[in-house]
C-alpha positions as CSV (number, residue, x, y, z in Angstrom):
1,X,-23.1,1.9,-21.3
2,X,-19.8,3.4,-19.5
3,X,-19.8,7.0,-20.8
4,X,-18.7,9.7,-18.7
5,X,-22.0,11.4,-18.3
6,X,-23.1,8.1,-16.6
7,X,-20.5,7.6,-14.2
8,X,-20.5,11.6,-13.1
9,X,-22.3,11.7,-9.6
10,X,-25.8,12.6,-9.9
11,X,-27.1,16.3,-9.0
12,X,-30.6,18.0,-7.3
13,X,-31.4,18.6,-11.0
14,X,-31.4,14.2,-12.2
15,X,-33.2,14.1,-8.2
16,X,-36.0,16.9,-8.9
17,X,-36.6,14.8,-12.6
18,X,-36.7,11.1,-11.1
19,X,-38.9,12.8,-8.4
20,X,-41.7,15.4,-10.3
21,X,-40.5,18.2,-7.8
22,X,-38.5,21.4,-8.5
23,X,-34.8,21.9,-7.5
24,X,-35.5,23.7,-4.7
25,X,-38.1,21.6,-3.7
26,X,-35.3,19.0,-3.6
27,X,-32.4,21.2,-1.8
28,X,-35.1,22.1,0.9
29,X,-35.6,18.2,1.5
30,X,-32.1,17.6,1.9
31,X,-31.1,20.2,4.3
32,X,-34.4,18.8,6.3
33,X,-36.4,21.9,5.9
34,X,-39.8,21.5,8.1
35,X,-41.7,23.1,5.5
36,X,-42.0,20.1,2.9
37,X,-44.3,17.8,3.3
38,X,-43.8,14.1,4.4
39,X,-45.0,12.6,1.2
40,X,-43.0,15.0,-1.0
41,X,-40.3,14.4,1.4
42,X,-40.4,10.5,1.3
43,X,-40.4,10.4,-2.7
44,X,-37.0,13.0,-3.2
45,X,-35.4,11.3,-0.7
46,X,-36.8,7.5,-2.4
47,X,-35.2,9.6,-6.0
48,X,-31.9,9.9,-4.0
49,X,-31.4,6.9,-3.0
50,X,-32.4,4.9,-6.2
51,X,-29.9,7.1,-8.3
52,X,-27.1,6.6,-5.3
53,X,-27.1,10.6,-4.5
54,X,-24.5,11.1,-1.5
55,X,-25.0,14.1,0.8
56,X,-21.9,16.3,0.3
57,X,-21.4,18.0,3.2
58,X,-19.0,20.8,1.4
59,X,-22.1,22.2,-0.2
60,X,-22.4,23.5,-4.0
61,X,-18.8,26.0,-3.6
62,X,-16.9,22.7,-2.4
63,X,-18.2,21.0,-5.5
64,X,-16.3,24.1,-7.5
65,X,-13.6,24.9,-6.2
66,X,-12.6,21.4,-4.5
67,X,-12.0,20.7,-1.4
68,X,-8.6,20.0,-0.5
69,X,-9.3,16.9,1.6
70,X,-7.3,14.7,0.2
71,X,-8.2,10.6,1.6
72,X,-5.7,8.5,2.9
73,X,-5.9,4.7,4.0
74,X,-2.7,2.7,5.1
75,X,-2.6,-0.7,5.6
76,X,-0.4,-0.8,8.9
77,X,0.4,2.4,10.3
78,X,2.5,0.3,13.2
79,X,5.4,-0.4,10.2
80,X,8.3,2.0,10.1
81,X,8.3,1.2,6.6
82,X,4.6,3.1,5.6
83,X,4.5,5.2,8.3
84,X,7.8,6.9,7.2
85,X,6.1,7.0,3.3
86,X,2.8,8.2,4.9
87,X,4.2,11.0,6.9
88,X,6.5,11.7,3.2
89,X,3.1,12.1,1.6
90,X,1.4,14.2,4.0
91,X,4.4,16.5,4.0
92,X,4.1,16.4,-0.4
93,X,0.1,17.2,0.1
94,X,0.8,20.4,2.8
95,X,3.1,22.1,0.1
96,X,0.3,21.7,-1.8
97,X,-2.2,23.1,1.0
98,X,-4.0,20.3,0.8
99,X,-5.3,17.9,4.3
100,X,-5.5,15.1,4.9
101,X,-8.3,12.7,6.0
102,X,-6.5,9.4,7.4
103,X,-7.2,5.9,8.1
104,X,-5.4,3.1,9.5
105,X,-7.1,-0.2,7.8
106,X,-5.1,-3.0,9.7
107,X,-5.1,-5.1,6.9
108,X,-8.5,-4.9,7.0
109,X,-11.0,-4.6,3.5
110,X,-13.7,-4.0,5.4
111,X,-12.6,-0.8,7.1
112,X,-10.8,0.2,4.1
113,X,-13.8,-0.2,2.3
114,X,-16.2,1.9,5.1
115,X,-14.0,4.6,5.2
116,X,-13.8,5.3,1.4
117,X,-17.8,5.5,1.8
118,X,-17.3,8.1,5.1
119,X,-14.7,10.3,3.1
120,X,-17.2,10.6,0.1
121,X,-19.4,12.3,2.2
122,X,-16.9,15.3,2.7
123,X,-16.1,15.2,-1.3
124,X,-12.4,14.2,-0.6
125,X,-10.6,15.4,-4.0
126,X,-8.9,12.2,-4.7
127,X,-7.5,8.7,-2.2
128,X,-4.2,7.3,-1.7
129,X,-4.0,3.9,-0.7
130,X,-2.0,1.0,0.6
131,X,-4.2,-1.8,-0.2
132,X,-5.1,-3.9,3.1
133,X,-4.6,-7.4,2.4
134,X,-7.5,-9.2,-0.3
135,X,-8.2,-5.8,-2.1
136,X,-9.9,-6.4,-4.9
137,X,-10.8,-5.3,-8.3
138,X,-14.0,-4.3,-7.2
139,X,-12.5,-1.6,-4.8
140,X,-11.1,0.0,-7.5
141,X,-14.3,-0.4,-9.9
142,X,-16.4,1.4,-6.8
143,X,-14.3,4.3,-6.8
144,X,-14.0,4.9,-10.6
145,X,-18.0,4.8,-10.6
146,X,-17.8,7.7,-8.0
147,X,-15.8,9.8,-10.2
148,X,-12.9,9.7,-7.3
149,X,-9.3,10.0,-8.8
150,X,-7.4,7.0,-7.1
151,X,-3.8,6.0,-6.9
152,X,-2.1,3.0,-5.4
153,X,0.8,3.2,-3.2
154,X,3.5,0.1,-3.0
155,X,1.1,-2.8,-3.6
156,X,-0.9,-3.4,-6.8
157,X,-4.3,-5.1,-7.0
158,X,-4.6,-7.8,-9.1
159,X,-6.3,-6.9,-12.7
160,X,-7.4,-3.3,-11.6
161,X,-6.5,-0.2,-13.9
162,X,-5.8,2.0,-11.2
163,X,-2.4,4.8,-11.1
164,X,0.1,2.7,-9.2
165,X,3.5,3.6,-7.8
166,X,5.8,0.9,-6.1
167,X,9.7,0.1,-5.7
168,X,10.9,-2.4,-7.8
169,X,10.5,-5.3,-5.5
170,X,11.5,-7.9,-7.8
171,X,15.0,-6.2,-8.6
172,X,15.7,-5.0,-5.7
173,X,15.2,-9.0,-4.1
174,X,17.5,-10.6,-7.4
175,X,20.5,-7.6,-5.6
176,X,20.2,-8.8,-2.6
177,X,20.3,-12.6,-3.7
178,X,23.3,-11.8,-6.2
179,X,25.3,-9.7,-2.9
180,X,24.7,-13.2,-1.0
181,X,25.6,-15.8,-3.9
182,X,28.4,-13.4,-5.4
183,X,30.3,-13.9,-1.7
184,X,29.4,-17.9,-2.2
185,X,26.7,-18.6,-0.3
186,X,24.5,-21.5,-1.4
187,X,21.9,-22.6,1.0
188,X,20.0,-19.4,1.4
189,X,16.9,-19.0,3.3
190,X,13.7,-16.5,2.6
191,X,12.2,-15.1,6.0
192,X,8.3,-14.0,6.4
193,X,7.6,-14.1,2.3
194,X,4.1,-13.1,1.8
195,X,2.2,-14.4,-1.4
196,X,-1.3,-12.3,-0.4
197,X,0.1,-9.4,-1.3
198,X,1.7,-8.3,-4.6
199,X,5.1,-7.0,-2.6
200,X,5.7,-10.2,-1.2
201,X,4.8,-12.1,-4.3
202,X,7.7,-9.8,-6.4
203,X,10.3,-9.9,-3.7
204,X,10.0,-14.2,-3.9
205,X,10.0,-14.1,-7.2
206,X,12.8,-12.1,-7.4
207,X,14.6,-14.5,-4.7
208,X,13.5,-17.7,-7.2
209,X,15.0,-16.1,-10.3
210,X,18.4,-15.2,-8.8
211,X,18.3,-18.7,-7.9
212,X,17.5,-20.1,-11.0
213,X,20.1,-17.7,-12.8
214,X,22.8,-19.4,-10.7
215,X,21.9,-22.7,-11.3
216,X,20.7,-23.1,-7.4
217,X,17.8,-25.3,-6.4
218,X,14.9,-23.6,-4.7
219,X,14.7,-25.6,-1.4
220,X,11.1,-25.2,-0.1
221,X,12.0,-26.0,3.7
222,X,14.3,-22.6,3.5
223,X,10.9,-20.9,2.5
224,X,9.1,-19.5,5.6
225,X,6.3,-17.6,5.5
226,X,4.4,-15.6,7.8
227,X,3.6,-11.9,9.2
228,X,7.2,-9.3,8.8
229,X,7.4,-8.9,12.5
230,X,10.3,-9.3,14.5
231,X,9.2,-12.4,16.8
232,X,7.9,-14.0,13.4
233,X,11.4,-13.3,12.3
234,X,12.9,-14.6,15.3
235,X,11.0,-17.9,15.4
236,X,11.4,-18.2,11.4
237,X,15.1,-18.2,12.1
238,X,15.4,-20.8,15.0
239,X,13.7,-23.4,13.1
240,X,15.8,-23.3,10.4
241,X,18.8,-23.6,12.7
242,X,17.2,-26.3,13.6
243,X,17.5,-28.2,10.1
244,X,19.9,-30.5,9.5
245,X,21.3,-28.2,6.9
246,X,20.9,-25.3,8.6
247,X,21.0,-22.2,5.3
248,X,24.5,-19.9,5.7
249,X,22.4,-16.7,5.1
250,X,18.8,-15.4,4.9
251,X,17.0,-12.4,2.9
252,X,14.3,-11.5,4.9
253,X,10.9,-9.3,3.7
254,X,11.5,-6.4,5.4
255,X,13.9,-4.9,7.8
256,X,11.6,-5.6,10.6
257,X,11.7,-9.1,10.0
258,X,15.5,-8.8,9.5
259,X,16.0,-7.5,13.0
260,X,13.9,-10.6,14.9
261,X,16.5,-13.0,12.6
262,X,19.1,-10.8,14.0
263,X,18.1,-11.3,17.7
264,X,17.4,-14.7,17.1
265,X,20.8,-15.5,16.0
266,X,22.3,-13.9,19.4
267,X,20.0,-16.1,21.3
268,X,21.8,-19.1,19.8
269,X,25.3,-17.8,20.3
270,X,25.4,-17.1,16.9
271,X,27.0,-13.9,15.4
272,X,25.3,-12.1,12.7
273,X,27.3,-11.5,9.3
274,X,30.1,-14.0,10.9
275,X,27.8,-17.5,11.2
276,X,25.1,-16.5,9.0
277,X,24.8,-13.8,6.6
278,X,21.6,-11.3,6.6
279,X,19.9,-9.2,4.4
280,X,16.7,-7.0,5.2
281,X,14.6,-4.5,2.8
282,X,13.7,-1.3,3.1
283,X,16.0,0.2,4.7
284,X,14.7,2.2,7.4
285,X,15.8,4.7,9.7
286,X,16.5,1.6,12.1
287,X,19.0,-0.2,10.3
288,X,21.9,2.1,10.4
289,X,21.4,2.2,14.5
290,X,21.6,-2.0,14.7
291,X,25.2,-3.4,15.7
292,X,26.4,-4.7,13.9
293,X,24.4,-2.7,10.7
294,X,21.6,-4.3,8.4
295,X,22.8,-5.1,4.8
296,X,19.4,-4.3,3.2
297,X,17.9,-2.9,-0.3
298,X,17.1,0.9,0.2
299,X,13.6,1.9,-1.0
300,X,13.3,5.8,-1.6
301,X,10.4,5.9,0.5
302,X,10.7,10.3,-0.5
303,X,10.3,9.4,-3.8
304,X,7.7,6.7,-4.0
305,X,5.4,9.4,-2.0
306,X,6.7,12.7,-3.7
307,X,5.4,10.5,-7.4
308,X,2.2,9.3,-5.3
309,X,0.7,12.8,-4.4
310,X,2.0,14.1,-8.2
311,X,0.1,11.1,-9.7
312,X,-3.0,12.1,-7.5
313,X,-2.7,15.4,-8.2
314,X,-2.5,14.5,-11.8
315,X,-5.5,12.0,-11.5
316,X,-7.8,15.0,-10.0
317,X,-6.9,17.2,-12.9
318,X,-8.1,15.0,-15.4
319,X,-9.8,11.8,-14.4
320,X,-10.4,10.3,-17.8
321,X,-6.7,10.0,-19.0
322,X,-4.7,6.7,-19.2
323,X,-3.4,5.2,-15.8
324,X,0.0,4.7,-15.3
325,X,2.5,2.6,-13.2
326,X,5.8,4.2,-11.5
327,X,8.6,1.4,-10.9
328,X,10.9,3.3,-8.8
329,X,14.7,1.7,-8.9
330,X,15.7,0.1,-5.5
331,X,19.9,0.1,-4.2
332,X,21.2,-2.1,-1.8
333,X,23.4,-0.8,1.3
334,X,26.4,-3.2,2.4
335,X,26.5,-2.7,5.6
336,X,28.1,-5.3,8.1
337,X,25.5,-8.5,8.4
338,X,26.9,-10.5,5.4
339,X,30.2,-11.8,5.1
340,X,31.6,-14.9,3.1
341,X,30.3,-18.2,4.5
342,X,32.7,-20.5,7.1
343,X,34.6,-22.5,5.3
């Protein structure tokens, strides 16, 4: 049985029946009174436990009004990328006079999953997430059986009905493969691709289908995978200079990765959007200041957490209606990293 009454969190009133004792009786245990005795004390707190009762330290006016903590767990706080669309949604939730509880998960499930069991304690009003790395299902199935309004931010979870809103990864990857191809480039390589997470799986996808579309053969040697770091990018582009065919230009993850390609290239005497042709996503504050500029595919990072908190916000207000995913549009920026390839 899935009804709503049986997913609601259970009160002092379902403890004082599984128990035999009165409500009181019950609110006196949990606030520790000395004036219960141990054996009473033993079976209301044995009641609690059995029917998964968590302590909510807001106490009984929280639980009506709300409390305006609003949970937040990011996946890598270190990236420009989500720390510019974490500081966009924090901005969102203080118009709304709401606060924010926040953890940084480093890609971990784990801590992810420990600090969504800490914030229930405080009755958080709802959770935005950027799922660590091997979120599953079950993360989302935990949360919907403790009544807490969730909503997904940039990557999906595999099979979960859960609120989602994301950038079109896959579209915004076949734009930057059609800039490339469009100015004749051929051999083009794909730096720090990620299949573990959805992103990474749409943005190579996207990169296969442009290549399909213009009748060009995937080559899996110009396929490297690995962390979006810059000295990942770096040593992802010396060893396919290193090829006997070396590629004539490169879409990279993320603009991160983008700028170790970028300093990789001037290590070998190479010049950027001259030699070899680059392309970054994201589009982050950093790319304009590079020389010479990143070519990338702009993300509205405002936008994906403006919808975010109105999705939560949404989500709080009514918790039973249907979830829904946001695919925001991408744009790429031609900036001066891609050029025609030498003749």
């Amino acid at each position: 049985m899935d009804s709503k009454a049986t997913r609601q969190r259970p009160t002092l009133v379902d403890i004082a029946n599984a128990s035999g004792v009165s409500k009181a009786t019950v609110s006196l245990v949990l606030r520790n009174n000395p004036s219960i005795p141990e054996r009473t004390r033993e079976r209301v707190l044995q009641a609690a436990k059995e029917l998964g009762y968590v302590y909510n330290r807001g106490a009984a006016n929280l639980r009506a009004t709300g409390s305006k903590l609003i949970a937040m767990a990011v996946n890598d706080l270190t990236n420009p990328y989500f720390a510019e669309i974490v500081a966009a949604m924090e901005d969102s939730l203080t118009e709304q006079n709401r606060v924010v509880i926040m953890s940084n998960t480093g890609e971990s499930v784990a801590r992810q999953e420990a600090f969504a069991t800490v914030v229930r304690e405080y009755n958080v009003d709802g959770m935005l997430v950027v799922p660590a790395v091997g979120t599953d299902i079950s993360f989302v199935e935990t949360l919907r059986s403790w009544r807490m309004p969730l909503v997904c931010v940039s990557r999906s979870i595999p099979g979960a009905d859960v609120d989602l809103v994301q950038a079109d990864h896959r579209t915004g990857m076949m734009s930057a493969m059609a800039h490339l191809i469009e100015l004749g480039h051929r051999r083009i390589g794909i730096i720090s691709t990620n299949e573990q997470i959805s992103t990474g799986r749409q943005r190579f996808e996207g990169y296969r289908m442009a290549l399909l579309q213009a009748g060009i053969s995937l080559e899996p040697r110009l396929v490297k995978a690995g962390a979006p770091t810059r000295d990942v990018g770096m040593q992802h582009m010396l060893e396919l200079l290193d090829l006997p065919e070396p590629p004539t230009a490169v879409v990279c993850f993320n603009d991160v990765a983008a700028f170790g390609v970028m300093l990789g290239l001037r290590a070998s005497g190479l010049v950027v959007g001259r030699d070899i042709s680059v392309v970054g996503f994201d589009d982050i504050a950093e790319a304009t200041l590079w020389r010479p500029s990143l070519t990338t595919v702009a993300v509205a990072r405002q936008q994906v957490a403006k919808t975010a908190v109105e999705m939560l916000l949404q989500r709080i207000e009514d918790f039973d209606a249907p979830t829904r995913t946001v695919l925001l549009p991408t744009k790429l920026v031609v900036r001066e990293t891609t050029g025609a390839p030498i003749p």
